[in-house]
Residue frames as qw, qx, qy, qz and C-alpha x, y, z in Angstrom:
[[0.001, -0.061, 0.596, 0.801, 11.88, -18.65, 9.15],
 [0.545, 0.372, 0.314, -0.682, 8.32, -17.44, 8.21],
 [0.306, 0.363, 0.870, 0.132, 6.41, -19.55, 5.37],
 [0.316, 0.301, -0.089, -0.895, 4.48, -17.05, 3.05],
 [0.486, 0.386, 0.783, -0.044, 1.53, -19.16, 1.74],
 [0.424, 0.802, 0.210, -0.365, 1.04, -16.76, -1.23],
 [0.695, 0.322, 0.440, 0.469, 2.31, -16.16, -5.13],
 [0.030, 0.970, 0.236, -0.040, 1.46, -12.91, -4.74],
 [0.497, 0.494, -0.051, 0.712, 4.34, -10.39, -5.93],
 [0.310, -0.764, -0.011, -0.566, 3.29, -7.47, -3.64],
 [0.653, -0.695, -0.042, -0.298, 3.57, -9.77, -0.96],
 [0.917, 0.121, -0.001, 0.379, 6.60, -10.86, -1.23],
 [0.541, 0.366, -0.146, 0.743, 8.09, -7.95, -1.64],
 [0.342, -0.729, 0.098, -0.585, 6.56, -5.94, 0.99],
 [0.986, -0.156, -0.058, 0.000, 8.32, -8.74, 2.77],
 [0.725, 0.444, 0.098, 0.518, 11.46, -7.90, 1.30],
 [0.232, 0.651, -0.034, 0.722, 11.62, -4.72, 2.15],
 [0.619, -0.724, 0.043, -0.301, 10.66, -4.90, 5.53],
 [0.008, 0.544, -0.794, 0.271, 13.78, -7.01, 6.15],
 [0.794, -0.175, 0.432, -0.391, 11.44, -10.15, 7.27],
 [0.069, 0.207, -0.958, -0.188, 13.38, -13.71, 6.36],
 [0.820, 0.268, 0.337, -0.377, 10.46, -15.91, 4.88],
 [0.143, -0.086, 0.862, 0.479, 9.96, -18.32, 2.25],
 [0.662, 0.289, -0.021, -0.692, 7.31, -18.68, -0.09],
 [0.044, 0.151, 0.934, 0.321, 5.65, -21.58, -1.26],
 [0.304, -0.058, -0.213, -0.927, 1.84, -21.16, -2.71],
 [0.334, -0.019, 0.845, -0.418, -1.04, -22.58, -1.51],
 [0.175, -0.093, -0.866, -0.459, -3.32, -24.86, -3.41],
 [0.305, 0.330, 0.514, -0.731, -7.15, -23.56, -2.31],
 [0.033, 0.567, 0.696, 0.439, -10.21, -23.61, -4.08],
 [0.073, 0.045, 0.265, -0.961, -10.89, -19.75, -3.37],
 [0.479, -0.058, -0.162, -0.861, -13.99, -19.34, -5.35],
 [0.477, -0.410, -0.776, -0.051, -15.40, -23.04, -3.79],
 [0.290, -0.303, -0.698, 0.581, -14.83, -21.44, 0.02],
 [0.029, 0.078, 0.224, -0.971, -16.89, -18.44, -0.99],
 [0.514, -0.148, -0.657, -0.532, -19.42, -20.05, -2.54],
 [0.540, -0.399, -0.724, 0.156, -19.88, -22.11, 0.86],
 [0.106, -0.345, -0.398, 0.843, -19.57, -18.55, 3.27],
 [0.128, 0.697, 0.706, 0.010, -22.65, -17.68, 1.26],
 [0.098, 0.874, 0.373, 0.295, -23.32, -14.23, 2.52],
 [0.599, -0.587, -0.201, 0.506, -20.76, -13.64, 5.11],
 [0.001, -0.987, 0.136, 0.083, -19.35, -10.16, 5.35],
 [0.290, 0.907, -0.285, 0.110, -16.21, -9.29, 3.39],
 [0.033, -0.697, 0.573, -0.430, -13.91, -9.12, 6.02],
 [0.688, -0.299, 0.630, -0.201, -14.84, -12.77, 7.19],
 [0.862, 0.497, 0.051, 0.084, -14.74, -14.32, 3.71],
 [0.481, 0.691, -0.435, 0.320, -10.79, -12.88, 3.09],
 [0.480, -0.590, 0.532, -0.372, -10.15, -14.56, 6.75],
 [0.935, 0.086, 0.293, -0.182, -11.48, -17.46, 5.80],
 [0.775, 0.549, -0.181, 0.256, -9.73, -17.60, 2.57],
 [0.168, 0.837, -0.432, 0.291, -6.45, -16.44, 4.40],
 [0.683, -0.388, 0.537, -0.308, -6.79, -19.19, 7.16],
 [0.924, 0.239, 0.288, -0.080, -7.54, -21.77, 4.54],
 [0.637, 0.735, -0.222, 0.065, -4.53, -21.12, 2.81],
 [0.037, -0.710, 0.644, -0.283, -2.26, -21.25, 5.93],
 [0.879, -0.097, 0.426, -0.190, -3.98, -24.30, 6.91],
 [0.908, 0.418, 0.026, 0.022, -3.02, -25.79, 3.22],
 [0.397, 0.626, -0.568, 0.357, 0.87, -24.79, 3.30],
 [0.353, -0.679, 0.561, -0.316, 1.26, -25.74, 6.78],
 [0.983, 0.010, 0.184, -0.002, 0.63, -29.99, 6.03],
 [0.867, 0.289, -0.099, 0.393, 3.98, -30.10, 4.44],
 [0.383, 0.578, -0.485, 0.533, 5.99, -27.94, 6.92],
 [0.715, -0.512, -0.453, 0.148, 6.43, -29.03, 9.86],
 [0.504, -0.621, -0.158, 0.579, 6.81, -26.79, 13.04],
 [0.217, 0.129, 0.146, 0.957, 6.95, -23.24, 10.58],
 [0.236, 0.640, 0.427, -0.593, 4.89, -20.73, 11.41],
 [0.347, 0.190, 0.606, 0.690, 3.27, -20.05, 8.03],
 [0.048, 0.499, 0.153, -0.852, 1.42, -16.98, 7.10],
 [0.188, 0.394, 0.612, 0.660, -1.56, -16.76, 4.56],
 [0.073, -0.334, 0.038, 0.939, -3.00, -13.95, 3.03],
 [0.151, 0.486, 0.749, 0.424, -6.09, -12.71, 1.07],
 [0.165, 0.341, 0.088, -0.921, -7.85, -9.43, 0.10],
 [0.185, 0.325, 0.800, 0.469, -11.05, -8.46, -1.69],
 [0.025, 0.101, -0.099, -0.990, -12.84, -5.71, -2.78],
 [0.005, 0.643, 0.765, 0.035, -16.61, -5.22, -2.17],
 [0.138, 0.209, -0.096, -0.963, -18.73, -1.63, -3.26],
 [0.383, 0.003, -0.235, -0.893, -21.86, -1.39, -3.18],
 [0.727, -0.122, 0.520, -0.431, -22.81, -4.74, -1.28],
 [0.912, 0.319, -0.174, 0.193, -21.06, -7.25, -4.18],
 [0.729, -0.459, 0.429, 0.270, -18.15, -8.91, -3.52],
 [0.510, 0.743, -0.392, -0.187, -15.56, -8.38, -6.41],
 [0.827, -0.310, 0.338, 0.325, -12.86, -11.31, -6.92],
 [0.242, -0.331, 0.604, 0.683, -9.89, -10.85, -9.69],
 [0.561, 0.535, 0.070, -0.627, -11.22, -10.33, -12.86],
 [0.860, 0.179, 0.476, 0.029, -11.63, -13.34, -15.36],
 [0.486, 0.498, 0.422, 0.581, -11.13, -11.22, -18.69],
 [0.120, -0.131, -0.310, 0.934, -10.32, -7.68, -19.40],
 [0.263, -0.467, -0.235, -0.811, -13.93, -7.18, -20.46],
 [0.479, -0.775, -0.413, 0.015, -14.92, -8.47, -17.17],
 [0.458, -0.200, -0.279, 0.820, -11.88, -5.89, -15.61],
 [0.134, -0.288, -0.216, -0.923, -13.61, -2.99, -17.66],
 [0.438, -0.444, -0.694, -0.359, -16.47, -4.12, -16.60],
 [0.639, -0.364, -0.354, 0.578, -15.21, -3.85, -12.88],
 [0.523, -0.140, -0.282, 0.792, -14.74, -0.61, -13.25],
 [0.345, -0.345, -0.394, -0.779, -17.54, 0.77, -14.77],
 [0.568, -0.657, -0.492, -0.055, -19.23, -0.61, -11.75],
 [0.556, -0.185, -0.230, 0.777, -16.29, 1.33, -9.60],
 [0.263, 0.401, 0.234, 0.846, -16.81, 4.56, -11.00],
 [0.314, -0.495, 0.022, -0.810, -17.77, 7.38, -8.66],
 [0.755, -0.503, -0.239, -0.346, -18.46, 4.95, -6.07],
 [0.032, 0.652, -0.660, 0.373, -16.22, 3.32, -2.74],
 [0.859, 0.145, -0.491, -0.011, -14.78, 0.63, -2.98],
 [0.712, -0.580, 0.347, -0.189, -13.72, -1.54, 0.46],
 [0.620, 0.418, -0.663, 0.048, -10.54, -3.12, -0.24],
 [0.694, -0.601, 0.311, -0.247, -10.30, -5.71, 2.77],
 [0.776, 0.233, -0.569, 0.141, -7.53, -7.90, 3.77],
 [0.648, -0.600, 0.311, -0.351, -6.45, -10.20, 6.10],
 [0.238, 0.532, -0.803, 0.124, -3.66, -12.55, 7.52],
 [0.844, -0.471, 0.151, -0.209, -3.61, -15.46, 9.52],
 [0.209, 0.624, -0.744, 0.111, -0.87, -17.59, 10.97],
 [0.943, -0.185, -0.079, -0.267, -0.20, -21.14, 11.37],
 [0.035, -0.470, 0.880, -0.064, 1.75, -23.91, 12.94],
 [0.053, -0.049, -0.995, 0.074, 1.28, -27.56, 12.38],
 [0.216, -0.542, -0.753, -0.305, -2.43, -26.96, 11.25],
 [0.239, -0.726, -0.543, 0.347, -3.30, -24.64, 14.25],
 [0.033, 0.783, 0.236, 0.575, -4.51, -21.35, 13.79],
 [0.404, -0.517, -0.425, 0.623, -2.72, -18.81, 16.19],
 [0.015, -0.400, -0.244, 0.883, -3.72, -15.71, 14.97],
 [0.232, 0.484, 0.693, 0.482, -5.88, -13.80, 12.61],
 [0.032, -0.505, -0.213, 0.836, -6.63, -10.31, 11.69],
 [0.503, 0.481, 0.498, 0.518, -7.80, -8.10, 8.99],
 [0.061, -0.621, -0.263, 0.736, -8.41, -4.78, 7.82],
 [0.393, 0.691, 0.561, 0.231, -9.82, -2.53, 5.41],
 [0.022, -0.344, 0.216, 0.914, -8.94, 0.83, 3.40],
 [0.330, 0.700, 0.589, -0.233, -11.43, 2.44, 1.68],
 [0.298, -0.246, 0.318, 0.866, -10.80, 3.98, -1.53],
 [0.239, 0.755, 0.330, -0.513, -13.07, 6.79, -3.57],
 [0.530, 0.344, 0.673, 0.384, -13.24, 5.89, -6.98],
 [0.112, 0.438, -0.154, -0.878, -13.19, 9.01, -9.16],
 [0.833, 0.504, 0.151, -0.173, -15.96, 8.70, -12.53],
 [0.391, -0.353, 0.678, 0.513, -14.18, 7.02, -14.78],
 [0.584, 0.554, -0.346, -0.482, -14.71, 7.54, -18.91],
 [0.960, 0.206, 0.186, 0.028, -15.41, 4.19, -20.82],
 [0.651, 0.714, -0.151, 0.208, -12.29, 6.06, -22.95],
 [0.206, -0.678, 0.647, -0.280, -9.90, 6.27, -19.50],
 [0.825, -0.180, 0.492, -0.211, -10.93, 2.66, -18.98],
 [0.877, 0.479, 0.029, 0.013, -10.48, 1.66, -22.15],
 [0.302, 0.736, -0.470, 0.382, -6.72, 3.61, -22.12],
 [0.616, -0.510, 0.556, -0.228, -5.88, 2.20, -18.19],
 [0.914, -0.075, 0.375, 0.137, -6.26, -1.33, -19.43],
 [0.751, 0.623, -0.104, 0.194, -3.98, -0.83, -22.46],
 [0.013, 0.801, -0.410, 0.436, -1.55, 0.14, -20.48],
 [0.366, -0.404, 0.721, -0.429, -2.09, -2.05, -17.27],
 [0.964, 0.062, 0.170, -0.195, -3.73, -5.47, -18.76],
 [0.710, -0.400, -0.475, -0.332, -2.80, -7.86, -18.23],
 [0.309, 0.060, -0.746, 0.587, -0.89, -7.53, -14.80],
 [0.288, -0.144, 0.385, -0.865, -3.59, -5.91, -13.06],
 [0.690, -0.179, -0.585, -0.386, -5.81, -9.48, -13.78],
 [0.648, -0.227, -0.713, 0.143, -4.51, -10.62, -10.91],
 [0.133, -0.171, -0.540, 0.813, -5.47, -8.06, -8.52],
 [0.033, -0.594, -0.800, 0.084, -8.46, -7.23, -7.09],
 [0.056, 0.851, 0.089, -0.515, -10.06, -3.68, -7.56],
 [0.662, 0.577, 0.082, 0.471, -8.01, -4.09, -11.21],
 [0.372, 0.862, -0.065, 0.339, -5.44, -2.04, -10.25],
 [0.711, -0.074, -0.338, 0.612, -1.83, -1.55, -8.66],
 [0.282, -0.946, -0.094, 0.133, -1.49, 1.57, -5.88],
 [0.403, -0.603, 0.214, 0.655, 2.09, 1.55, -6.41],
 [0.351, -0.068, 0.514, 0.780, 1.83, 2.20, -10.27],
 [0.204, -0.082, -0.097, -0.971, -0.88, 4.09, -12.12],
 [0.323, -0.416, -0.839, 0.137, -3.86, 2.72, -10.06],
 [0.209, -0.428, -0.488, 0.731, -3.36, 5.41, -8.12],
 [0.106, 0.125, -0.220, -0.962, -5.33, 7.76, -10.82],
 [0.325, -0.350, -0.816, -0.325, -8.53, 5.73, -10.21],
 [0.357, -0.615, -0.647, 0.275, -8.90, 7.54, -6.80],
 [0.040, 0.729, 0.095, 0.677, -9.91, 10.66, -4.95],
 [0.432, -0.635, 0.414, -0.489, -9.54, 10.15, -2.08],
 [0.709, -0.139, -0.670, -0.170, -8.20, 7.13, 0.02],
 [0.650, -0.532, 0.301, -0.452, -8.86, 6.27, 3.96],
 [0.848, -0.454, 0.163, -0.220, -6.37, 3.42, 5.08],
 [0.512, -0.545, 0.557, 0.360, -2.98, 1.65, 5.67],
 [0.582, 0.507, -0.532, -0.348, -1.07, 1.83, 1.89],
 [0.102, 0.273, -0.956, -0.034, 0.24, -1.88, 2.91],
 [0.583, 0.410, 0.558, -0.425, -3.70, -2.89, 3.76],
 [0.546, 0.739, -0.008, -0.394, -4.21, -1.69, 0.11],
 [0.072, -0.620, 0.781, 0.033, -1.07, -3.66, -0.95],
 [0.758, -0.076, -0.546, -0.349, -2.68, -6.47, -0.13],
 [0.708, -0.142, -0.630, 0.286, -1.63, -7.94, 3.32],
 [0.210, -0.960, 0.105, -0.154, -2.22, -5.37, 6.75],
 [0.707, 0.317, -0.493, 0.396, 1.29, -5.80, 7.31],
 [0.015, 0.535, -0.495, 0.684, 1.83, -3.67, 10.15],
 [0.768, -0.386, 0.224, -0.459, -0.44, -5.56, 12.49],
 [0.893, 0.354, -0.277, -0.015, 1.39, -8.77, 10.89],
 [0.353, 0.584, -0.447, 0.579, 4.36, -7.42, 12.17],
 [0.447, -0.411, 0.503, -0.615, 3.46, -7.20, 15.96],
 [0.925, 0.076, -0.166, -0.332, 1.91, -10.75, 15.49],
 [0.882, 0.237, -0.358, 0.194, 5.36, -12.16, 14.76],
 [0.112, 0.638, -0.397, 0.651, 6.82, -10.12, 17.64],
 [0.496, -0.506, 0.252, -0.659, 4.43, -11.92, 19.87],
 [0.969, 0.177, -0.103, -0.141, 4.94, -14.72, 18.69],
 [0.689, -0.490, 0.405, 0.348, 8.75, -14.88, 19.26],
 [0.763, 0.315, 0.413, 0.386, 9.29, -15.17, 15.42],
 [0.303, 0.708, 0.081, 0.633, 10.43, -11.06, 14.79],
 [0.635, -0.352, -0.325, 0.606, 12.93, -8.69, 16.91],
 [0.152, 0.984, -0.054, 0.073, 13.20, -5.03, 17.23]]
């Protein structure tokens, strides 16, 4: 049995549906402390970090599960976005979005008994159509407040998808977790069968 280190709906069910037996229990991190200490680090080593540090924290209280955290985040234009606080900081978010492409990056790691046996990530790149203050203003009414807790404000499987024009990478990257590499992980691991 797999350990999901996350609260995260999405993941969970992209879980689900894959057929993959897990449990979930959430992990107590201080996200915004560990980024604060990676300073400047690039993207795609910050949502490692933060994905490591999370398997690290669920794994003290299971012994001998392989546990699996998870973390994404969304940088455009050389800023790092986290979830948005409020929806004027979501609007806000997106007014900076508009017309521009946005790097959604995420990444896994797995643990056992504190040790770190794997770790990946990956990124999808999505092309922000302009967006009217008066579409923004309509989106959130519609999609606040679930979309607080996702990064880029917005869900791909529900009307997110009318923020883009174009996108470039795996829909389960963009999800939030690269599953498919995830998948081969636990295959190598002994912990998933074809």
């Amino acid at each position: 049995m797999i350990v999901l280190a996350s609260q995260s709906g999405s993941r969970r069910a992209m879980f689900s549906a894959a057929g993959i037996p897990f449990t979930a229990q959430p992990a107590h991190v201080d996200e915004r402390a560990l980024e604060a200490a990676l300073g400047d680090a690039l993207p795609a080593d910050v949502a490692l970090a933060l994905a490591q540090a999370k398997a690290q924290d669920v794994s003290r209280g299971t012994s001998g599960a392989l546990v699996l955290g998870s973390d994404s985040l969304v940088s455009c234009a050389g800023r790092r976005f986290d979830k948005p606080a409020s929806r004027d900081d979501a609007a806000a978010h997106l007014r900076f979005f508009s017309g521009k492409v946005m790097e959604l990056h995420s990444a896994a790691a797995l643990v056992r008994d504190g040790e770190l046996l794997w770790a990946e990530s990956a990124v999808a790149q999505l092309h922000v159509a302009p967006l009217s203050d008066s579409f923004i203003e309509g989106y959130l009414d519609e999609e606040w407040p679930e979309v607080g807790g996702c990064v880029g404000v917005f869900r791909i499987e529900g009307r997110g998808v009318q923020l883009f024009e174009r996108i470039e990478g795996d829909y389960f990257t963009i999800l939030g977790m690269p599953l498919l590499k995830v998948q081969a992980a636990l295959r190598e691991l002994g912990a998933l069968t074809r």
